[in-house]
Structures are given as structure tokens and as C-alpha cells.
C-alpha positions in Angstrom: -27.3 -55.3 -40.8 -25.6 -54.7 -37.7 -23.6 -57.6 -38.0 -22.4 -56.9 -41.7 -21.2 -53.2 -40.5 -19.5 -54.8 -38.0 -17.7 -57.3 -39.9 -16.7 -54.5 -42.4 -15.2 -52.3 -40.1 -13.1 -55.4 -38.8 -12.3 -55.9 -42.1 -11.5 -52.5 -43.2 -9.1 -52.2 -39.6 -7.6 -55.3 -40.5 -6.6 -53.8 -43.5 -4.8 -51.3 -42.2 -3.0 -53.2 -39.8 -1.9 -55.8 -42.2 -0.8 -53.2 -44.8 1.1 -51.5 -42.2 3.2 -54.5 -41.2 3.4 -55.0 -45.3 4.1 -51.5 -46.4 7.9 -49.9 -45.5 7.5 -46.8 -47.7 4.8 -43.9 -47.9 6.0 -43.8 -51.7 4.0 -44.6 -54.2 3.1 -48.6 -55.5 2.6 -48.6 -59.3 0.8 -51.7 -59.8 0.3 -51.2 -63.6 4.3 -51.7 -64.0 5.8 -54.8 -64.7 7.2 -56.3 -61.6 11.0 -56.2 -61.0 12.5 -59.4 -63.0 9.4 -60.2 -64.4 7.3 -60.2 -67.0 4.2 -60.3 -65.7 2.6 -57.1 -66.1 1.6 -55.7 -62.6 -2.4 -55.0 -63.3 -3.0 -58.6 -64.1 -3.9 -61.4 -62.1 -6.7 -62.7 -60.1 -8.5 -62.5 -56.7 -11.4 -62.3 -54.5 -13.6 -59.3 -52.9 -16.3 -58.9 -50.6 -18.1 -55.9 -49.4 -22.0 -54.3 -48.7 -24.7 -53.5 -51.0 -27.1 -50.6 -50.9 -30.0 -51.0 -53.1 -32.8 -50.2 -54.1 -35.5 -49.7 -57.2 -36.2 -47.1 -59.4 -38.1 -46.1 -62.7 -41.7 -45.4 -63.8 -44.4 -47.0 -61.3 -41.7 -47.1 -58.1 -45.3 -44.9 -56.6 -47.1 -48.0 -56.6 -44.9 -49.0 -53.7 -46.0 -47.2 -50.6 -43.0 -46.0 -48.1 -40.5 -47.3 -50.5 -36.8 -47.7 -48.6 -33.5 -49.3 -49.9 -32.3 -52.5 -48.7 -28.7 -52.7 -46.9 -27.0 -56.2 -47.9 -24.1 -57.9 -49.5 -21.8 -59.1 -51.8 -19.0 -61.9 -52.6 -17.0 -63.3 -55.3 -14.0 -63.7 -57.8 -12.6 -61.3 -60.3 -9.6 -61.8 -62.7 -7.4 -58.8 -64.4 -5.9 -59.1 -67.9 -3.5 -56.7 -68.9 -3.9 -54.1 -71.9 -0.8 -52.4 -71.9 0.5 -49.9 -68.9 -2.6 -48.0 -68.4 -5.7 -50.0 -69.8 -7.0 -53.4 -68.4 -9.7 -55.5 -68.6 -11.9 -57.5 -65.2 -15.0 -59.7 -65.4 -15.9 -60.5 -62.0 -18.4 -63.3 -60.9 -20.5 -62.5 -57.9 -23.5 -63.8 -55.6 -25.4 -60.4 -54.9 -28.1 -59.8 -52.7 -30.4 -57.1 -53.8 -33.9 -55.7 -53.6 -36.1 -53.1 -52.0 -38.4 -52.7 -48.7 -42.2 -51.5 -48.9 -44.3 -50.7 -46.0 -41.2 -52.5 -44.0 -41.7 -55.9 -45.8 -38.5 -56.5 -47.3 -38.2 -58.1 -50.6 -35.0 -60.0 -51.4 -33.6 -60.8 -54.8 -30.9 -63.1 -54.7 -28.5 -62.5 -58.5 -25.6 -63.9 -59.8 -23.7 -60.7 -61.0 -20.7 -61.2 -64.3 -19.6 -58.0 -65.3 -17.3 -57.4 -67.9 -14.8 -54.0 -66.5 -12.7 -51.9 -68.7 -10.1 -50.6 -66.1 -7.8 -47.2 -66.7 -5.3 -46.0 -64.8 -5.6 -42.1 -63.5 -3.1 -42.5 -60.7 -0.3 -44.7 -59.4 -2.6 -46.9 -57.5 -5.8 -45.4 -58.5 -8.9 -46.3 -61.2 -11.4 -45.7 -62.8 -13.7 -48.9 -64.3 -17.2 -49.2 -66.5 -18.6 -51.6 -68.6 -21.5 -53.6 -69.2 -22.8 -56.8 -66.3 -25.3 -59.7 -66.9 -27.4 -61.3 -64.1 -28.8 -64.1 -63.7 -31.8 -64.1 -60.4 -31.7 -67.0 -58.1 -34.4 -66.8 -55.4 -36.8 -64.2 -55.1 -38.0 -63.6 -51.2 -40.7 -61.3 -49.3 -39.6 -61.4 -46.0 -38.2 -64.7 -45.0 -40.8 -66.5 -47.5 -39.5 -67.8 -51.1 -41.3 -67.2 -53.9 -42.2 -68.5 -57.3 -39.9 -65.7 -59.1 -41.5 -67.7 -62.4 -44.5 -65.6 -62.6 -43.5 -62.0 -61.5 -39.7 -61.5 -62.0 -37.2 -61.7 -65.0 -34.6 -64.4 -64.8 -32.0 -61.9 -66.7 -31.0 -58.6 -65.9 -28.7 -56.5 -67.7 -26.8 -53.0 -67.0 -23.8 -50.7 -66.6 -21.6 -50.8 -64.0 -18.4 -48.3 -62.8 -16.5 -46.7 -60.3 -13.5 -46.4 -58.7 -10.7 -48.3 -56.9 -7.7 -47.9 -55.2 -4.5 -50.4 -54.2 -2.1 -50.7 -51.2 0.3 -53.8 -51.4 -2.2 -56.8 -52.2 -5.2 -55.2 -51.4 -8.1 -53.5 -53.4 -10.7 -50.6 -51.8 -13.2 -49.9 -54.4 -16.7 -48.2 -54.7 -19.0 -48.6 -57.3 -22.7 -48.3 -58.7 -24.6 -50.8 -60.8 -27.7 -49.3 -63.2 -29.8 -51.9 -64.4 -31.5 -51.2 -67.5 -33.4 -54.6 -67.4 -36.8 -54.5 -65.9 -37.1 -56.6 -62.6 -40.8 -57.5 -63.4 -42.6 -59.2 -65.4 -45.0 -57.7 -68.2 -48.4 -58.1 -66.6 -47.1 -57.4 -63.3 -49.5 -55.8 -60.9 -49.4 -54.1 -57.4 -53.3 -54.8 -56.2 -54.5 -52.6 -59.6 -52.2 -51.1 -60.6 -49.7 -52.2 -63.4 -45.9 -51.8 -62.9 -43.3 -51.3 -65.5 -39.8 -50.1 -66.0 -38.6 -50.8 -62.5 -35.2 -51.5 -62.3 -32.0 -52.6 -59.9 -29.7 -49.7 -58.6 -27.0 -51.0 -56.7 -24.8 -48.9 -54.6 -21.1 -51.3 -53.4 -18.2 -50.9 -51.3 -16.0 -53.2 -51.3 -12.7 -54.7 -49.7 -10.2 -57.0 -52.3 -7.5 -59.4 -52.5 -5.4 -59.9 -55.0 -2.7 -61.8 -56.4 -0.4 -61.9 -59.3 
């Protein structure tokens, strides 16, 4: 964990250095505008984005797990942007997310494949605001540094909402956002010792650092 916070703050001061060598003017970038002598609208285009993961579970049985704590991680991937006019745009993003929970300091890891599908609308110059629905697929399941046999106890498929925010200078992309899963994680039949455990689902808390290109 201390290794991933490090590499983000490099990251994030890297941005700031590189956009300051970049940027000659505190005015205002409209990246939804179509670029001078172009006609490529500016909020379309492709790129990729990396940042950290805070999650954890929650719903009906989340008691069954004693001294239940979130799990500090990351994520990768790819996103493309398609232009709906001036304000409006549309993202699916494809990303390798690692999520999960701890419990009595055992950590269990879930390892997803994360696509969702981002309606984007422009509040500000450089500023906004994105939601819309994400499909997961679950790779590995691990408790500790053990793989398990996700067959028995976990759903392949997730499914959720996702939204937040994000912001532009120049080429780059700094963006927060929270996943809800409204899939369950387990199984029916799923058991701690005794007891049964339903309705627990991903949340997902991101931060995020982007590049893009036109």
C-alpha cells in the first residue's frame, strides 16, 4: 500500500510539472469545443488511466464478518470518448480492478474486469460530471495470498452504477468516482461458519490519474 501511495504522489507531481511546461495560459481549456481547423470535436477520443481503489462490502449480513475494514488497491485500463454534441458525451472504459474487503486482518482479494458504459455532461470548461451503468466480470478470488475456487462461493457477474467527477488540464484527466454494485458477491448458499450471507455487495471508492488523446 505504501508503494501505490507512493507512486501516486509521483504521479500526481509529475502532472503538475509536465502541465506546467505544457500549459502557457491560466485561461481556461474548453475541451468540449471543436479544435481550431478541425473537425474533430474536442470531448472525443481515446486514452488510458490509472489510479487507487478503496473498497469495501456492504449490505444485509456484512455482521457476519467480524472487524470488517476496507481494502486499499488499484486500478488500470483504457477508456474511449464519443462525442454527443458540445455538452454531452458518452465513455465505456475497460479496466482490471482489484477489489475486496479485510476480516479479522485476513484480506480477501477479488480480482474483476470492470466495462462501464459513462454518460459524460459538461458543468464547466474543463469540468464533469459522469454516471451510468458497469458490468464485471471476476477473475480470481484470493484470501490472503491463497487462490481460491471462486466456482463455489462467488458470482462470476457483477453489475452496478457508477459516477463522479473529472476535471482536464492539457492532455490530462483527474477524476474521482464511486462504483455501487447492486449484484451480490456471493453465492446463494453461502455461509460464514452458520450463518447465511446475502445481499453483500462491492462499493468501490477511485481516484484516478488519465491520458488522453484526440
Amino acid at each position: 500500500m505504501k508503494r501505490i501511495l507512493l507512486l501516486t504522489i509521483l504521479l500526481f507531481c509529475g502532472f503538475i510539472s509536465f502541465s506546467q511546461r505544457r500549459v502557457t495560459t491560466t485561461a481556461p481549456v474548453n475541451h468540449n469545443l471543436e479544435g481550431e481547423g478541425s473537425s474533430a470535436p474536442r470531448n472525443a477520443g481515446f486514452g488510458i488511466k490509472g489510479g487507487l481503489n478503496f473498497a469495501n462490502i456492504h449490505g444485509d449480513h456484512t455482521g457476519a464478518y467480524p472487524e470488517l475494514d476496507g481494502f486499499t488497491s488499484f486500478h488500470f485500463g483504457t477508456f474511449a470518448q464519443f462525442s454527443l454534441g458540445s455538452a454531452f458525451s458518452l465513455q465505456p472504459e475497460v479496466l482490471y480492478s482489484q477489489q475486496g474487503f479485510k476480516t479479522n486482518n485476513m484480506l480477501n482479494r477479488l480480482d474483476y474486469i470492470n466495462v462501464p458504459l459513462l454518460l459524460g455532461f459538461r458543468v464547466l470548461d474543463n469540468i464533469t460530471i459522469q454516471a451510468g451503468p458497469q458490468a464485471s466480470l471476476l477473475l480470481t478470488a484470493k484470501q490472503g495470498s491463497t487462490e481460491i475456487n471462486k466456482q463455489p462461493h462467488y458470482n462470476s457477474f457483477d453489475y452496478g452504477l457508477a459516477g463522479g467527477i473529472e476535471g482536464r488540464l492539457a492532455m490530462f484527466r483527474l477524476g474521482a468516482r464511486y462504483n455501487h454494485s447492486i449484484g451480490d458477491v456471493f453465492k446463494d448458499g453461502h455461509r460464514v461458519g452458520n450463518t447465511p450471507v446475502t445481499n453483500i455487495r462491492n462499493n468501490v471508492f477511485q481516484v484516478y490519474l488519465g491520458l488522453g488523446f484526440h
